[in-house]
Steps between C-alpha positions, in 0.01 A plus 500: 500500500576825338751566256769647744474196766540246183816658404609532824405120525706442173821735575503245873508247361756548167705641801508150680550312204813718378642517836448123530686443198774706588535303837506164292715640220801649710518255789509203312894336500402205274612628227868656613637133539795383718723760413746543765879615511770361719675680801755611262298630208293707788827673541563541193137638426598743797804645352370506136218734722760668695703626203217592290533283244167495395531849392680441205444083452190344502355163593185329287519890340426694855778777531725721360587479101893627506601142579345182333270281641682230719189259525714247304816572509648259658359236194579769239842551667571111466506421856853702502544593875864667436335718277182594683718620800732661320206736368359538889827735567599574130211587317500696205405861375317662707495210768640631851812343596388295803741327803317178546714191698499140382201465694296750394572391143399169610116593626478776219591193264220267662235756491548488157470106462242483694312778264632366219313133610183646513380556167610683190468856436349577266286189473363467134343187559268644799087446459226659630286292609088606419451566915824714474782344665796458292691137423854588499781222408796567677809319431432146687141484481162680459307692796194626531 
């Protein structure tokens, strides 16, 4: 074989493997869990989307940083619906003044349960584990 042909040979076949792993890697659900939100949090994940709240609040630290992160506040927030909803229309600062109805409030309000019931953010007691994947401990048990 000359030189060329074995690095041809070489390039082929670091090719295969990467692509390979990259097939394995990213298609793989094992490790997502049974995550799932209700009917009603689904709406409220569509108007949270809708009004762009993500621009200036951020879940699990992904979004805009003019609002805090509202991963946990429903737990940090004591569970206090009245007040939660009140800060949906209300806000503060530089918060727009929004016109949601009882039942917006309502899915907006489960969205953030449901988030909130998925872990904590930031989680200070994750691991990485030596092949990579991280151990996280959310607030009822640990996942993998």
């Amino acid at each position: 074989m000359t030189p060329p042909r074995k690095y041809l040979f070489l390039l082929l076949l670091l090719l295969a493997l990467f692509s390979s792993y990259n097939y394995i890697i990213y298609t793989d659900t094992s490790a997502y869990g049974a995550v799932r939100l209700s009917g009603k949090a689904v709406q409220g994940e569509k108007l949270w989307l809708e009004n762009n709240c993500h621009s200036c609040h951020q879940i699990y630290g992904l979004g805009g940083y003019l609002g805090p992160d509202l991963t946990n506040v429903y737990s940090f927030r004591k569970r206090d619906d009245k007040f939660l909803k009140s800060m949906f229309n209300s806000g503060i600062k530089a918060m727009p003044q929004f016109d949601f109805n009882e039942t917006e409030k309502e899915e907006l309000l489960q969205f953030l349960i449901e988030i909130d019931q998925t872990g904590q953010y930031p989680n200070t007691k994750a691991q990485i584990e030596a092949d990579g994947w991280v151990k996280i401990e959310n607030q009822n048990k640990t996942h993998e």
